[in-house]
N, C-alpha and C positions, 0 to 999 in steps of 0.2 A: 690832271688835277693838281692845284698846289698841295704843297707841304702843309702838314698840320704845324701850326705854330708850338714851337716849343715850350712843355708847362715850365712856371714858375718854380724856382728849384729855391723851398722855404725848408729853415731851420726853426725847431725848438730844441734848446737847450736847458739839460736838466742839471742840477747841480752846478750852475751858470757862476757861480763866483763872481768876480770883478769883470768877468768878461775875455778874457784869454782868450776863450775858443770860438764866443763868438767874434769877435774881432778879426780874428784869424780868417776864419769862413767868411769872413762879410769882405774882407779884402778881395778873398777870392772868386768874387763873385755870388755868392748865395745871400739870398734874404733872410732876414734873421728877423722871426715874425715876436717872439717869446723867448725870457728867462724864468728859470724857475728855479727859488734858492731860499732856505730857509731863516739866513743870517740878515738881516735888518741895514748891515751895512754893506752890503751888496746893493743895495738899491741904486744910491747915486749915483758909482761908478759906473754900474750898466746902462742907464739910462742915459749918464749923461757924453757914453764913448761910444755905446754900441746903437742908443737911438732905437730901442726897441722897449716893449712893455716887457716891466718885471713883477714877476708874480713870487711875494712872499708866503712861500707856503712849501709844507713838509711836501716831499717827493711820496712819502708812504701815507698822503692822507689824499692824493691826485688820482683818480678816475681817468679809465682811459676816453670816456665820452668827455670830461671836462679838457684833456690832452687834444683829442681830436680835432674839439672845435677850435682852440688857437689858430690852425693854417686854416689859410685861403680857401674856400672853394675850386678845384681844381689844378691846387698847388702839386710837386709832385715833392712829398712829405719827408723832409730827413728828421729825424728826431737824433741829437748829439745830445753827450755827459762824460762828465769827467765825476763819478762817485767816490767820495771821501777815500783818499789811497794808505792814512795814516796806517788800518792794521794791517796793509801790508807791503809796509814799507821795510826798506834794509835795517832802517835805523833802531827798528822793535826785535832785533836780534833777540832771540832768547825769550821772549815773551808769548806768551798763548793771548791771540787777539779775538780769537773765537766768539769768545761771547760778549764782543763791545757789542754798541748798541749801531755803529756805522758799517760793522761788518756785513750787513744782510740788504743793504742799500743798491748793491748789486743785483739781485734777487727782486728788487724791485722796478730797475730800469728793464730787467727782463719780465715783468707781469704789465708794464705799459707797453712794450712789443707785442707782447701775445696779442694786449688788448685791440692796439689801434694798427698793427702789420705797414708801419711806416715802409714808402721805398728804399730807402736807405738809413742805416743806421751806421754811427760811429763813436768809438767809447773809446778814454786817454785813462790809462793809469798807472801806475808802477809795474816793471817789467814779469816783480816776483811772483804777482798774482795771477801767471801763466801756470801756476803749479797748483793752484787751489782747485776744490771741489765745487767752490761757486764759479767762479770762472768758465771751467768746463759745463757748467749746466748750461751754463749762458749761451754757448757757443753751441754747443748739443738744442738747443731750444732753438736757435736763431738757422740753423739746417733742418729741423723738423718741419719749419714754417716755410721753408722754399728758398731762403737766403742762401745766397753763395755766399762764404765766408771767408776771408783773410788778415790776419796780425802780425806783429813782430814788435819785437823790442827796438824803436830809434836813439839814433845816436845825434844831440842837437846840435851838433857842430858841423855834421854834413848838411841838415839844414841853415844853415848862416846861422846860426843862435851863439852867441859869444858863451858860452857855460857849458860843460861835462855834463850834460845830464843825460839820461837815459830814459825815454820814457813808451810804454805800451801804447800799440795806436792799434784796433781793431776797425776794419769797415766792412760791412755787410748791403750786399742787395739785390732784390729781389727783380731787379731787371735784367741780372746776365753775371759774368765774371766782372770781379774788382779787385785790386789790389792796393796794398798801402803805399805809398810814393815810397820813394827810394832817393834818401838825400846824395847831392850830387855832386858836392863841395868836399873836394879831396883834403886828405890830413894839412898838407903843405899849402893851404889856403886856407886853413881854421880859421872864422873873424876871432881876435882878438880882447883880451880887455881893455887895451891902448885904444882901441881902433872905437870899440863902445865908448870906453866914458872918458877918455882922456881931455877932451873938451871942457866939462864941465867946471865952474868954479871952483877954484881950492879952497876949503875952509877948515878950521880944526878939528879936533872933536869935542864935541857939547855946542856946536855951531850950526848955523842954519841960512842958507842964499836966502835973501834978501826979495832977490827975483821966484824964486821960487821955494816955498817951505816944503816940501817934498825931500829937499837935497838939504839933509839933516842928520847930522852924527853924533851920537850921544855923547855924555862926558862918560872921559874914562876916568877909573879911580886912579890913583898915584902908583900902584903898582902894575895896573896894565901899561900904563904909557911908560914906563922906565920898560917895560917887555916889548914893546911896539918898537920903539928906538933901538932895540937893541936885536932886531930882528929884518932880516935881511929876504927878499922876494923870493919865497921858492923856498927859505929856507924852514927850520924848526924850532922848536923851542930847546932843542939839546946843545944848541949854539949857545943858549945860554951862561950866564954866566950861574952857579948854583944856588946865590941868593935868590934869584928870578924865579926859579923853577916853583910851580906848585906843589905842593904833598902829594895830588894822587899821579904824579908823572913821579915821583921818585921811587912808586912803588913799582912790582915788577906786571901789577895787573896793566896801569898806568900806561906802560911802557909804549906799546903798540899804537899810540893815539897821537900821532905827529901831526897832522893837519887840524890843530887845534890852537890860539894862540899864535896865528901865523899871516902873513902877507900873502895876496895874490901875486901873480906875473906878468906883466906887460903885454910880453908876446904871445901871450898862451889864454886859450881860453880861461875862464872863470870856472870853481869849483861848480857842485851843482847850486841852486840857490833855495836855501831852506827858509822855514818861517823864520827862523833865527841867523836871518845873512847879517842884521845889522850889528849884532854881539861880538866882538871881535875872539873871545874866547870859547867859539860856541861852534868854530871850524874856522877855514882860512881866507877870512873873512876882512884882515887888515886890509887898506888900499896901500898899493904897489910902495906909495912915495909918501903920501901924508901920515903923520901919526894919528890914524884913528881908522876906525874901522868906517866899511862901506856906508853911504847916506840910502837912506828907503827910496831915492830916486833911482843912483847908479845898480842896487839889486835889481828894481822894476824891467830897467835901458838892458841888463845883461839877462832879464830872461825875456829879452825882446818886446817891450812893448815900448810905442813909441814916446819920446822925450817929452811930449806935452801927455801923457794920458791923465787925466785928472782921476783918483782917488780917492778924496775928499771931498765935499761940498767948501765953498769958499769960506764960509763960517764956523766949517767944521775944525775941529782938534785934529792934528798931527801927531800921531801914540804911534811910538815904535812899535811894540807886541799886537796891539791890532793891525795894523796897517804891514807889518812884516809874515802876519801870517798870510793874510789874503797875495800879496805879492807871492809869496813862496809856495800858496796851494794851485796857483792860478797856472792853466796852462800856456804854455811859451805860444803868442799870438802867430810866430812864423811858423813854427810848428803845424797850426792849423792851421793857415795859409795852405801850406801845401797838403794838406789831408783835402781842404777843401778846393781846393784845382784838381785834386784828381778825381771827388765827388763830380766837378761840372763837366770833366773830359767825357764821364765814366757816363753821366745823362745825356751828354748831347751824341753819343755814340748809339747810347742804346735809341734815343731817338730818330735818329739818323737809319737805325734799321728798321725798325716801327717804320719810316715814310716810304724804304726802299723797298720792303715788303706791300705794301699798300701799292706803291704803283705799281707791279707785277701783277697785282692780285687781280684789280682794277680792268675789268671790260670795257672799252670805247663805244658810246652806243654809236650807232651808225650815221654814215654821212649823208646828210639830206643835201650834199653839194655837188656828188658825184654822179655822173650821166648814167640812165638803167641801161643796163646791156642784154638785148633780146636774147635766149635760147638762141647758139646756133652762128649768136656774129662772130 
């Protein structure tokens, strides 16, 4: 008997953003049937990189029958998200994020699981949120329903991703053992920030390529750029001279916050890349050589997405604080790349045993070719 042909391996993605993750996944082979995202300017971007339908709409106003019917008939069903990681992220130090209104968004990719029992599920978010109480529900819910379960905190620079960032990658499924990839790109092979955006046009700050408005760096006021000039790759703002310095670095709270007001480095990856990469005072954030801080292209290039990703609609405005936040919430596309090669190893494996079982199973009805043998010959 041949092999059952292998199903279709479809993604809906929840809290889809600009498309990171599907991007990622669609590289590696998976179809990306649906996004689904509440922000309005998510639209273009998905649509017009990732090539799939975007559906504007709350995540806690989704139905798991409305969920369902997205994939295919006969699709074998991943359901991906990356939910809003703000309250729990490092940067809310000291803050009770308890009762924002994104904190319970979690809670809700776990009531479309219940609902629709996807084959595989995979969720991206900050590493801290391994210590929360939703978290663990999640995961506790996701073994109740038959999922094998596996996570960890990645490190993007073992995945080729030019930036320090860190970020939670969970995969779950309900066809066998799975695990999270395992980056494989040794410390002494980290891509670089040279190696990312060194290419790209020099322009100054409050400047804009010509060829592309994406690669765009704000003006800085007259006393950023006398501090940019006078700051050296890698270095801090205590090299300063003390006119330079601001008020709350001379107090002793101040003190502890050196990657602020600062140059990246060449040979070294890129700090993490926040919605605020393009602010040169807002972490270290300057480019290596030019006076001005990073353009919303080179953030986009260093959390790996590729150099044409379109962002904007062609008539649309180019706004650093929008357009920096989606870049900086968006998951790193090689990131999910590799989540999503180990989703397709991880199906065509379990499929693979599904067909090996089947031919075992499977009786030969008998040969109408072979000569009857009397009793006795």
């Amino acid at each position: 008997m041949a092999p059952r042909r292998p199903a279709t391996i479809a993604a809906v993605d929840l809290f889809c953003g600009v498309g990171g993750l599907s991007y990622g996944l669609q590289e590696a082979g998976v179809d990306i049937v649906a996004g689904v995202d509440l922000d309005p300017s998510c639209d273009y971007p998905f649509r017009a990189n990732v090539r799939a339908s975007f559906y504007q709409k709350d995540v806690c106003d989704l139905s798991a029958d409305e969920l369902n019917a997205m994939w295919p008939k006969g699709s074998l069903r991943v359901l991906a998200g990356c939910a809003p990681c703000q309250p729990f992220s490092s940067y809310r130090r000291g803050v009770d994020t308890s009762r924002e209104a994104q904190w319970p968004l979690v809670d809700e990719m776990r009531r479309l699981v219940e609902g629709v029992k996807p084959e595989v599920v995979t969720m991206e978010n900050v590493p801290r949120i391994i210590s929360t109480s939703i978290f663990r529900r999640f995961v506790d819910c996701l073994k109740e329903l038959g999922y094998f379960v596996d996570f960890k905190s990645c490190h993007c620079p073992t995945y080729g991703i030019p930036q320090r960032r860190r970020r939670l990658v969970l995969v779950a499924s309900r066809l066998g053992e799975i695990s999270v990839p395992k980056g494989t790109v040794e410390s002494s092979s980290y891509p670089t920030v040279e190696q990312a955006i060194r290419k790209l046009t020099p322009i100054g700050h409050g400047e804009v390529d010509p060829a592309d408005r994406l690669h765009k760096s704000p003006t800085l006021a007259s006393i950023n750029l006398e501090r940019i000039r006078a700051s050296k790759p890698g270095g801090t703002w205590e090299e300063w001279d003390e006119s330079l310095r601001a008020p709350c670095h001379r107090r002793s709270s101040g003190s502890t916050f050196q990657n602020v007001y600062a140059r990246m480095v060449w040979d070294e990856p890129a700090p993490t890349i926040t919605t605020l990469s393009y602010n040169y005072g807002a972490g270290r954030f300057g480019h290596p050589e030019q006076d001005r801080a990073i353009s919303l292209r080179e953030a986009a290039i260093l959390q790996s997405f590729p150099p044409n990703y379109e962002f904007v609609a062609p008539e649309g405005p180019v706004q650093f604080a929008p357009l920096g936040r989606l870049i900086g919430n968006a998951v790193p596309p090689r990131l999910a790349q590799a989540v999503g090669e180990a989703i397709v190893e991880h199906v065509e494996a379990a499929e693979g045993r599904v067909n090996r079982v089947r031919r075992r199973t499977t009786v030969p009805p008998p040969s109408t070719d072979a000569p009857h043998l009397a009793s006795g010959s």
